[in-house]
VOPAGU-2260 file (C-alpha; in pm, 1 decimal, decimal comma):
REM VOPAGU-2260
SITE   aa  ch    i         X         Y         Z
SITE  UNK   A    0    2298,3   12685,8   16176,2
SITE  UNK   A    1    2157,8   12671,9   15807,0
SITE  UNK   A    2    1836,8   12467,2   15727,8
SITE  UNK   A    3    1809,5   12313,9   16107,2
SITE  UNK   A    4    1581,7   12025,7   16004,6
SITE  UNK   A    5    1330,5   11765,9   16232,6
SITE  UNK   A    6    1526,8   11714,2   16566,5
SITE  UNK   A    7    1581,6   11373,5   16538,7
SITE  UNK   A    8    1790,1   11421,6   16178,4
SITE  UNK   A    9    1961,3   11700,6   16340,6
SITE  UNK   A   10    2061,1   11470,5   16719,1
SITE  UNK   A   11    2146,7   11172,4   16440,1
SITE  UNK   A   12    2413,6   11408,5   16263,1
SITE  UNK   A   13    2544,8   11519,3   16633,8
SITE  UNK   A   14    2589,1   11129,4   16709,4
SITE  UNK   A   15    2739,5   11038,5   16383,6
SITE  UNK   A   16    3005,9   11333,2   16420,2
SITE  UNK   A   17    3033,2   11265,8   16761,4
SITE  UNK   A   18    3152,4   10912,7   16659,8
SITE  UNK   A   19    3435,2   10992,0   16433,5
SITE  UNK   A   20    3562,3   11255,9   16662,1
SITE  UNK   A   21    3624,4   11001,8   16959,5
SITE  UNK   A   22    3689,9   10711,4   16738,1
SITE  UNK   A   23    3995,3   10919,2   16552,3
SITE  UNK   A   24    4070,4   11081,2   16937,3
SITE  UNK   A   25    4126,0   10709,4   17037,4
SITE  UNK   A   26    4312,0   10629,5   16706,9
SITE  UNK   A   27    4603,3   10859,0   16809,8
SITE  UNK   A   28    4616,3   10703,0   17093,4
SITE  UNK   A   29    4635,0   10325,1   16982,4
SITE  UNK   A   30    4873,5   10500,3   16726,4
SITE  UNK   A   31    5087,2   10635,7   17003,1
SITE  UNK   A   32    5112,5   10303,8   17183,7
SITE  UNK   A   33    5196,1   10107,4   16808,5
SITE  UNK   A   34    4893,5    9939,1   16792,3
SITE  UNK   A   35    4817,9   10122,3   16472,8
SITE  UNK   A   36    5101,0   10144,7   16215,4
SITE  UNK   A   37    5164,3   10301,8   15849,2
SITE  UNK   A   38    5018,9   10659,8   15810,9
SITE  UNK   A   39    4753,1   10773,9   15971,0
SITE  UNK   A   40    4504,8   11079,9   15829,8
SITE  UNK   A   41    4260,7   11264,1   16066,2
SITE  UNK   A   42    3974,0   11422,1   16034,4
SITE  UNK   A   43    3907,8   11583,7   16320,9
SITE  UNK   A   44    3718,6   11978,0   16266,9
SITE  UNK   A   45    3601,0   11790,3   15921,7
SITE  UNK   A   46    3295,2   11579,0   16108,0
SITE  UNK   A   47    3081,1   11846,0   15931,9
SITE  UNK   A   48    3135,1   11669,9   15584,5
SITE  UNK   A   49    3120,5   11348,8   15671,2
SITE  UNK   A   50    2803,5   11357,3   15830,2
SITE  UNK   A   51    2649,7   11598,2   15632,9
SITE  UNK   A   52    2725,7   11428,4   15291,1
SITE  UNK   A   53    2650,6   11106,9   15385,0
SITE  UNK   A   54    2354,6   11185,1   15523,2
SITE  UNK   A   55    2199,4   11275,8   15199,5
SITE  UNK   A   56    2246,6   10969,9   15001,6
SITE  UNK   A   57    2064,7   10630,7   14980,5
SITE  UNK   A   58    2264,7   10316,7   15056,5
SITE  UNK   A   59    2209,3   10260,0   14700,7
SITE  UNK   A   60    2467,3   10588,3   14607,5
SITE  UNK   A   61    2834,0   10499,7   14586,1
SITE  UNK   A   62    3087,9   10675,9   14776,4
SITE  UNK   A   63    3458,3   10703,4   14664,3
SITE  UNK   A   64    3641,5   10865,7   14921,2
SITE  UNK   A   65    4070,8   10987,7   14955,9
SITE  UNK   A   66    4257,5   10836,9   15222,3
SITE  UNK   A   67    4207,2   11066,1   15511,6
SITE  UNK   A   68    3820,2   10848,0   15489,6
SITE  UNK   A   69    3746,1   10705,3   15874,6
SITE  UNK   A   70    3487,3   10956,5   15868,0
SITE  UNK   A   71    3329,1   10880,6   15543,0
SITE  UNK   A   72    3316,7   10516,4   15616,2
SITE  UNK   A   73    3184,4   10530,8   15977,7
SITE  UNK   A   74    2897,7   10803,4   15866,4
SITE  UNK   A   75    2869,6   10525,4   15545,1
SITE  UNK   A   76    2751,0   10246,5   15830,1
SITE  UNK   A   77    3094,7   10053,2   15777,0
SITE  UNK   A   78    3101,4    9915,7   16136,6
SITE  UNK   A   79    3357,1   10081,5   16361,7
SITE  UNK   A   80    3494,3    9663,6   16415,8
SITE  UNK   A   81    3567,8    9630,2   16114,7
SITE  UNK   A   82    3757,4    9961,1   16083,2
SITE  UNK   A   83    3992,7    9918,7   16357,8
SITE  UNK   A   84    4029,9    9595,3   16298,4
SITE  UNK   A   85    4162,5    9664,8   15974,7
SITE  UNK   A   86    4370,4    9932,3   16083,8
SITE  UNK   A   87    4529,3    9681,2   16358,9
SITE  UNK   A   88    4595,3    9447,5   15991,0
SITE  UNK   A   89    4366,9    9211,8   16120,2
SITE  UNK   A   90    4181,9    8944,2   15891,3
SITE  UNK   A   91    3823,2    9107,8   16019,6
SITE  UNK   A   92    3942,3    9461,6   15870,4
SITE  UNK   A   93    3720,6    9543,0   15602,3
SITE  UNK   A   94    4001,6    9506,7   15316,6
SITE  UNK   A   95    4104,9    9185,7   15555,5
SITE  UNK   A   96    4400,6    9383,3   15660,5
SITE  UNK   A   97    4589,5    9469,3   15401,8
SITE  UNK   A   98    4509,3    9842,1   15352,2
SITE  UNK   A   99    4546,1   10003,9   15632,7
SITE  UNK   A  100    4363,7   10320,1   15749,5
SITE  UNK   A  101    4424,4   10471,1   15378,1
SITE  UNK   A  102    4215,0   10195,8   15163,3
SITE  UNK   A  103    3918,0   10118,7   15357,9
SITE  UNK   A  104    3672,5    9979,5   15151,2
SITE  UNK   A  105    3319,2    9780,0   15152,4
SITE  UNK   A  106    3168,6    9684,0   14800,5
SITE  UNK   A  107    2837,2    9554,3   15057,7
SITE  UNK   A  108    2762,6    9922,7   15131,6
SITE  UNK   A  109    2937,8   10074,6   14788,7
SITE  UNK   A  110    3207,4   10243,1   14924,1
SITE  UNK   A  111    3447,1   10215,2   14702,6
SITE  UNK   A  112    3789,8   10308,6   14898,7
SITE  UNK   A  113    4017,4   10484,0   15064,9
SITE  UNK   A  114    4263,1   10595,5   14794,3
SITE  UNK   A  115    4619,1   10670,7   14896,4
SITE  UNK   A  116    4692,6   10857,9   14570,7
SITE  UNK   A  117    4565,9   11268,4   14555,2
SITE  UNK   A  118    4293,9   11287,6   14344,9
SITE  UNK   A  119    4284,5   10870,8   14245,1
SITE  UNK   A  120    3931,7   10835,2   14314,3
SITE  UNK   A  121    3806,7   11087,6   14103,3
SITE  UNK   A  122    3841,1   10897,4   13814,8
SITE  UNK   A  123    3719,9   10561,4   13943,7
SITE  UNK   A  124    3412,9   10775,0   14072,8
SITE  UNK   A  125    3319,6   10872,7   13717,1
SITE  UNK   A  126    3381,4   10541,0   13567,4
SITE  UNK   A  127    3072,0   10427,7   13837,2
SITE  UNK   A  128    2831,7   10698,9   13758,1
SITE  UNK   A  129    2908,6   10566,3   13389,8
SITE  UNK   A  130    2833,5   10201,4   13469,8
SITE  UNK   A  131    2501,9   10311,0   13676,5
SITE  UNK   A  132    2437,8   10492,1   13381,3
SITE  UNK   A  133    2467,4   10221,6   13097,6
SITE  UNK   A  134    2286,6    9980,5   13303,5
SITE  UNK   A  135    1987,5   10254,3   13389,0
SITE  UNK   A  136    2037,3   10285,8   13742,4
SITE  UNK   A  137    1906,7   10579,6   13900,7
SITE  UNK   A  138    2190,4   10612,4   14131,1
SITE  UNK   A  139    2440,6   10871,0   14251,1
SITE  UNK   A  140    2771,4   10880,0   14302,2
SITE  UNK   A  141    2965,3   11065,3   14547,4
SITE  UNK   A  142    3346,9   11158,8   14504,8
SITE  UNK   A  143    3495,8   11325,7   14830,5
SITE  UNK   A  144    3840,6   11452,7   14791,9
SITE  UNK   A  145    4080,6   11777,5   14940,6
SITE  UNK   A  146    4171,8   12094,9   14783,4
SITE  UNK   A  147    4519,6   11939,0   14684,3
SITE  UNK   A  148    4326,9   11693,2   14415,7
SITE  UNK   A  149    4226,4   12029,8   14240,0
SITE  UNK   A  150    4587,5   12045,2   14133,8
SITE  UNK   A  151    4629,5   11712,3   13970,7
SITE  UNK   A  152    4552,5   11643,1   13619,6
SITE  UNK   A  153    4289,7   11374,4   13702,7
SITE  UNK   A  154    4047,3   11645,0   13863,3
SITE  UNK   A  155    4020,4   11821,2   13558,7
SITE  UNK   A  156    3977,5   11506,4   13306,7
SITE  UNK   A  157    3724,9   11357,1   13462,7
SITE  UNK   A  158    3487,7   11675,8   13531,4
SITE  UNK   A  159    3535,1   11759,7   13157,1
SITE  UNK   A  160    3432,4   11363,1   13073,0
SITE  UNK   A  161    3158,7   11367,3   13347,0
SITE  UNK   A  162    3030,0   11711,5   13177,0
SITE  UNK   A  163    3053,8   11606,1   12851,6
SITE  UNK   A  164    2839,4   11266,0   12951,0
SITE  UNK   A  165    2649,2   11403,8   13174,4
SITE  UNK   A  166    2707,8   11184,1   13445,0
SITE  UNK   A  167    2525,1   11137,6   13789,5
SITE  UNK   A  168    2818,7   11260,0   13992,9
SITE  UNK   A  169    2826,4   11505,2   14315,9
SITE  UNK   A  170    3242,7   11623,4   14321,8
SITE  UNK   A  171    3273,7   11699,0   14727,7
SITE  UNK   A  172    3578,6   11905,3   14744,3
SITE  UNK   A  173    3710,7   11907,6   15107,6
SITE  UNK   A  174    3871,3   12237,9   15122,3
SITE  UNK   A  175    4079,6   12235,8   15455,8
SITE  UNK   A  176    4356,0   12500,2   15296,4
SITE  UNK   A  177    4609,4   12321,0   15325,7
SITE  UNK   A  178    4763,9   12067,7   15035,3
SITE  UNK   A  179    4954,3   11857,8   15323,0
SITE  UNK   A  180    5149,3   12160,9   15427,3
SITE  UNK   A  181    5129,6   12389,3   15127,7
SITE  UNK   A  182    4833,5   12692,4   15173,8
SITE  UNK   A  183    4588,5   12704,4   14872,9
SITE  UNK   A  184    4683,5   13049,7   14769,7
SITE  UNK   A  185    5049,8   12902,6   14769,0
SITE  UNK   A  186    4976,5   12673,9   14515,4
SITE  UNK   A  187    4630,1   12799,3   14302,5
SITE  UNK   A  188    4606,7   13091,2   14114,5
SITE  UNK   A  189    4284,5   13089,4   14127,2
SITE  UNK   A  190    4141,2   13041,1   14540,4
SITE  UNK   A  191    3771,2   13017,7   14410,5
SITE  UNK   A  192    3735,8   12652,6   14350,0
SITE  UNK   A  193    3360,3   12579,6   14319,7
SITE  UNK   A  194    3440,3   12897,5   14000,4
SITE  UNK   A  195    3743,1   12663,5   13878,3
SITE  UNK   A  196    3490,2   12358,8   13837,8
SITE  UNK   A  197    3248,2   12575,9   13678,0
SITE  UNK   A  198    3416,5   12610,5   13409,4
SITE  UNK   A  199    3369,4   12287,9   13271,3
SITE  UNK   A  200    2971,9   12361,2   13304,9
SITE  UNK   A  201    2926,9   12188,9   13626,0
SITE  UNK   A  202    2658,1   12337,4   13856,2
SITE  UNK   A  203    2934,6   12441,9   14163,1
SITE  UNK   A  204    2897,2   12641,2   14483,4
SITE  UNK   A  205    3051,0   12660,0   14817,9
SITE  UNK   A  206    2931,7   12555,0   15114,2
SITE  UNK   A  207    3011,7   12616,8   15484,9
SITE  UNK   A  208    3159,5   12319,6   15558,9
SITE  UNK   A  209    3197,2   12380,0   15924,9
SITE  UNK   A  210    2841,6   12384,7   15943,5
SITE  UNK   A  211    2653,1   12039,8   15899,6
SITE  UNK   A  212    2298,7   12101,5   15842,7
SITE  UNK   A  213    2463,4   12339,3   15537,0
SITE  UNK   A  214    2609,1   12062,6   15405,7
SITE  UNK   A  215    2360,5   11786,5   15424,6
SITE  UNK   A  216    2115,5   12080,0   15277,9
SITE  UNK   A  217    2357,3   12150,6   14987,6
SITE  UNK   A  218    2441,4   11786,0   14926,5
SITE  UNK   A  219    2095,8   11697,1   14909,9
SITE  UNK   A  220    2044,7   11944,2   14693,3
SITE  UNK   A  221    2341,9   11813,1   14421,6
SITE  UNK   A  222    2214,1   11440,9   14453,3
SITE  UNK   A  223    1868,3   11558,5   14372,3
SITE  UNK   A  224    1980,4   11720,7   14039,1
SITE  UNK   A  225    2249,9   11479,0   13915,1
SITE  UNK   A  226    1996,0   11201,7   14011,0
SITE  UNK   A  227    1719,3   11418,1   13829,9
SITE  UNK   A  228    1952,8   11402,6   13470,6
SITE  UNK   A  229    2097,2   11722,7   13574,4
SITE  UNK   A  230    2440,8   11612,1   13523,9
SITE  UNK   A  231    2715,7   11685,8   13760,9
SITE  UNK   A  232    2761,7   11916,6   14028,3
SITE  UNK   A  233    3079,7   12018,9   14254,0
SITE  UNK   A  234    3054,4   12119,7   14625,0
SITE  UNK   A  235    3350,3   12356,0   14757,9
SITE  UNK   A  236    3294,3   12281,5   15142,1
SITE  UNK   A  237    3512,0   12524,8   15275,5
SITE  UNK   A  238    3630,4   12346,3   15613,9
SITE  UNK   A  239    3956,8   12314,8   15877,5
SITE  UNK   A  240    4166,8   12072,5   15968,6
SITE  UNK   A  241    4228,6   12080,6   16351,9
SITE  UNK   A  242    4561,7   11849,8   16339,1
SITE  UNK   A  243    4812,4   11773,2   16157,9
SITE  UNK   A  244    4803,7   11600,2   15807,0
SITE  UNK   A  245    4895,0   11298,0   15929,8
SITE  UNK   A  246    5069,8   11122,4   16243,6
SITE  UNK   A  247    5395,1   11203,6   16060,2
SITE  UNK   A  248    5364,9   11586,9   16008,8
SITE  UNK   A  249    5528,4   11842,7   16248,6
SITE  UNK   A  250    5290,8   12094,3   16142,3
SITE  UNK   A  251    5473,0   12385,6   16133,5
SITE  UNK   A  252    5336,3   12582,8   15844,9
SITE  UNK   A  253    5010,5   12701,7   16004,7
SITE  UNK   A  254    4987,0   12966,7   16245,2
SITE  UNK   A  255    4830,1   12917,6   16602,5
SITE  UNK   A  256    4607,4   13171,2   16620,8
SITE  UNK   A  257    4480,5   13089,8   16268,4
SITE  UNK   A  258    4422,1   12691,3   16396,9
SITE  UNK   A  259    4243,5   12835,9   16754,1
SITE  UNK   A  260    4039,3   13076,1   16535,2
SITE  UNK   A  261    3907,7   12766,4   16362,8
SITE  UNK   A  262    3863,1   12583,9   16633,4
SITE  UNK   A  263    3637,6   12838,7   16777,3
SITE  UNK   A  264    3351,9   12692,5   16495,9
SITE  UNK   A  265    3394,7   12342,3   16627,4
SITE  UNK   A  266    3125,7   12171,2   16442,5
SITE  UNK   A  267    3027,6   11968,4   16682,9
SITE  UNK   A  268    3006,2   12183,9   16918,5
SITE  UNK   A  269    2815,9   12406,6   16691,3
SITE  UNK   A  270    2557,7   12164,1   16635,1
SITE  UNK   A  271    2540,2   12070,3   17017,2
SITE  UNK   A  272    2468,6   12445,1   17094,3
SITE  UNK   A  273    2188,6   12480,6   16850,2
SITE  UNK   A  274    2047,4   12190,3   16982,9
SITE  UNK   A  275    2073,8   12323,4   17350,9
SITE  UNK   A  276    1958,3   12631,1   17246,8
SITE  UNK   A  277    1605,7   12471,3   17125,0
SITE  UNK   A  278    1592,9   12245,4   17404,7
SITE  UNK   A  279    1650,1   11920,5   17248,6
SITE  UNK   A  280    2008,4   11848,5   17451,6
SITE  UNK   A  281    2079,0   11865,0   17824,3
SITE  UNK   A  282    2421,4   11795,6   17997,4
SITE  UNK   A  283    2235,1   11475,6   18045,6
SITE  UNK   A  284    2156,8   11417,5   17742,0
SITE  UNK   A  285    2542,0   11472,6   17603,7
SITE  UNK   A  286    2688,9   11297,1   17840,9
SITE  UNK   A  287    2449,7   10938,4   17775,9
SITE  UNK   A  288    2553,5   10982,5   17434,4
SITE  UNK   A  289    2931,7   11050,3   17504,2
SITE  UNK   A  290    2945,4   10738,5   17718,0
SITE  UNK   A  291    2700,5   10555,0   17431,5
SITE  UNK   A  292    2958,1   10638,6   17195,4
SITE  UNK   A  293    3294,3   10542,7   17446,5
SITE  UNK   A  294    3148,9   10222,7   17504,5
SITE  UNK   A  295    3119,1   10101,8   17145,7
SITE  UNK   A  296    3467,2   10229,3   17063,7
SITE  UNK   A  297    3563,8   10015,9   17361,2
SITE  UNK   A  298    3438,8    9716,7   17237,1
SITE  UNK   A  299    3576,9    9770,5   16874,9
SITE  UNK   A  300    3921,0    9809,6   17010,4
SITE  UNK   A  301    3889,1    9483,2   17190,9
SITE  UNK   A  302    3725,4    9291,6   16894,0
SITE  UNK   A  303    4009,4    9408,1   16723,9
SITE  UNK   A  304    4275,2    9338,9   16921,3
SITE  UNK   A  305    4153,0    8987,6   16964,8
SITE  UNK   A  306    4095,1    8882,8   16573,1
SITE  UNK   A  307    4365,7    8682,3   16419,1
SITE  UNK   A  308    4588,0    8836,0   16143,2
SITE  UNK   A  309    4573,2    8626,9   15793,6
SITE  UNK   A  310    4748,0    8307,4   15763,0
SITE  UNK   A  311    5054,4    8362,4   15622,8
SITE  UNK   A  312    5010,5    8056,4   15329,3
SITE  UNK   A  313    4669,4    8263,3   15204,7
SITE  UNK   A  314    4832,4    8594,0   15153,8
SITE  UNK   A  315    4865,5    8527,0   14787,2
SITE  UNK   A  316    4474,7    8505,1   14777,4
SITE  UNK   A  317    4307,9    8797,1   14610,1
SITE  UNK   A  318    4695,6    8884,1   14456,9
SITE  UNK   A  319    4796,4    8623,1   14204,9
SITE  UNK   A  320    4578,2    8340,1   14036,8
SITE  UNK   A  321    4684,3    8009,1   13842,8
SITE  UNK   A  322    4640,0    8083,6   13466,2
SITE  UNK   A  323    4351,8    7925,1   13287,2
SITE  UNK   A  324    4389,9    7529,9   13190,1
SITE  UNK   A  325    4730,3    7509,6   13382,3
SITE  UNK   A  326    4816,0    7302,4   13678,2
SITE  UNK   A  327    5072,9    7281,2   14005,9
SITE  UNK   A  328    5300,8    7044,9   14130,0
SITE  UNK   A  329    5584,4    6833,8   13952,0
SITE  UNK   A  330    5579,9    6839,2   13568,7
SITE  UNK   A  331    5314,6    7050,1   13602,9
């Protein structure tokens, strides 16, 4: 492990990853039974990024995430309730219901989406880091996104504009390989992408992102310069997807070996061995938090199961509005 860290930073980044892991294990299963509907985009073998990016911002940063996000938003603090509840299109979800597992989004902790478009919240991560800008906050933003949003036209607008303005943005490229089911070197001429975004005269380098104390080092290391006035940087965190790219895919483009061979530098379990290995975690130990962690996924799933969806008469709310001066009802 890279830059280890005080113990208790490096046990908090085993709990948060340990979190998403079994709270996306027990997503495929409420998917599985039809509890959970629409698409559905795992993480799992990416906790590394999650927890390691997250953990180096203030609750004062903004985070715009893509849509495969449950990760983001649990290591964010969005309460794992309100998560499942929204994925369940309950009126407690955090977007009330009406996103889904692909928009999750909480304005009270600034993260801003969830994005079921490649490469949509690049754009709305700059325009943030502008606003914070203009009105002389010294805040960060954070834009987390796959290798596939390299491809799209977006990308590249918006680190030429954030360049050029010399915006407060960290660009967190999650490189799992694979653009849905097409390999990078299948689709990029160029395989290097922290050299792509340097290019534009970002400050770029890649990052083992199987490895989370490398991340949160890295990360913290971006936030400190683009919060410093040392304009943008872009973090290639070369990581793995263990499953599929979503509930729908057959995944059949990846060899087996090449998916075991990842999964050989789980990074959980990488973390849990360093820590064993220095003595700060026991069998004991794991297996108080494992049961720490079941029971509060047990009591989100029942929270959500028991919250009410939205009244059908106030699903126009937040949708369509009266124009100004006019009223309802007959000769109206």
């Amino acid at each position: 492990m890279s830059d280890p860290g005080p113990a208790a930073d490096r046990t908090g980044l085993l709990t948060t990853m340990l979190r998403i892991r079994r709270f996306e294990e027990r997503c495929v299963e409420l998917y599985s039974a039809g509890a959970i509907r629409g698409f559905l985009h795992l993480c799992v073998g990416e906790e590394a990024v999650a927890a390691g990016v997250l953990a180096a911002l203030t609750p004062d940063d903004a985070v715009v995430s893509t849509y495969r996000e449950h990760g983001h938003a649990l290591a964010r603090g969005v309460p794992m309730e309100s998560l499942l509840a929204e994925m369940f299109g309950r009126v407690t979800g955090c977007s009330r219901g009406r996103g889904g597992s692909m928009h999750l989004f909480d304005a009270s902790r600034r993260f801003y989406g969830g994005n079921a478009i490649v490469a949509g919240g690049i754009p709305v991560a700059v325009g943030l880091a502008l606003a914070d800008r203009l009105r002389g906050r010294p805040h960060v933003t954070a834009c987390l996104f796959g290798d596939g949003a390299v491809a799209e036209g977006e990308f590249h607008e918006s680190l030429n504009l954030a360049a050029l303005w010399h915006l407060p943005v960290v660009f967190c490229c999650e490189n799992n390989r694979y653009a849905m089911g097409t390999a990078l070197a299948r689709s990029h001429a160029e395989t290097d992408l922290a050299l792509r975004a340097g290019s534009y005269g970002v400050r770029s380098w890649a990052v083992d992102g199987m490895d989370v104390t490398a991340v949160r080092a890295a990360t913290a290391l971006a936030v400190d310069t683009a919060r410093a006035g040392g304009g943008p940087c872009f973090l290639e965190l070369r990581t793995y997807r263990f499953r599929a790219h979503s509930m729908y895919d057959a995944d059949r483009y990846r060899d087996r070996a090449e998916v075991e061979a990842w999964r050989a530098r789980d990074p959980v379990e990488l973390l849990a061995a360093a820590l064993t290995a220095d003595g700060l975690l026991d069998e004991p130990g794991r297996k108080e938090l494992e049961e720490a962690v079941g029971r509060e996924i047990d009591e989100a799933v029942r929270a959500a199961e028991a919250a009410p969806v939205e009244p059908v008469e106030d699903l126009p709310r937040f949708v369509t509005t009266e124009p100004t001066g006019t009223t309802t009802g007959a000769g109206g």
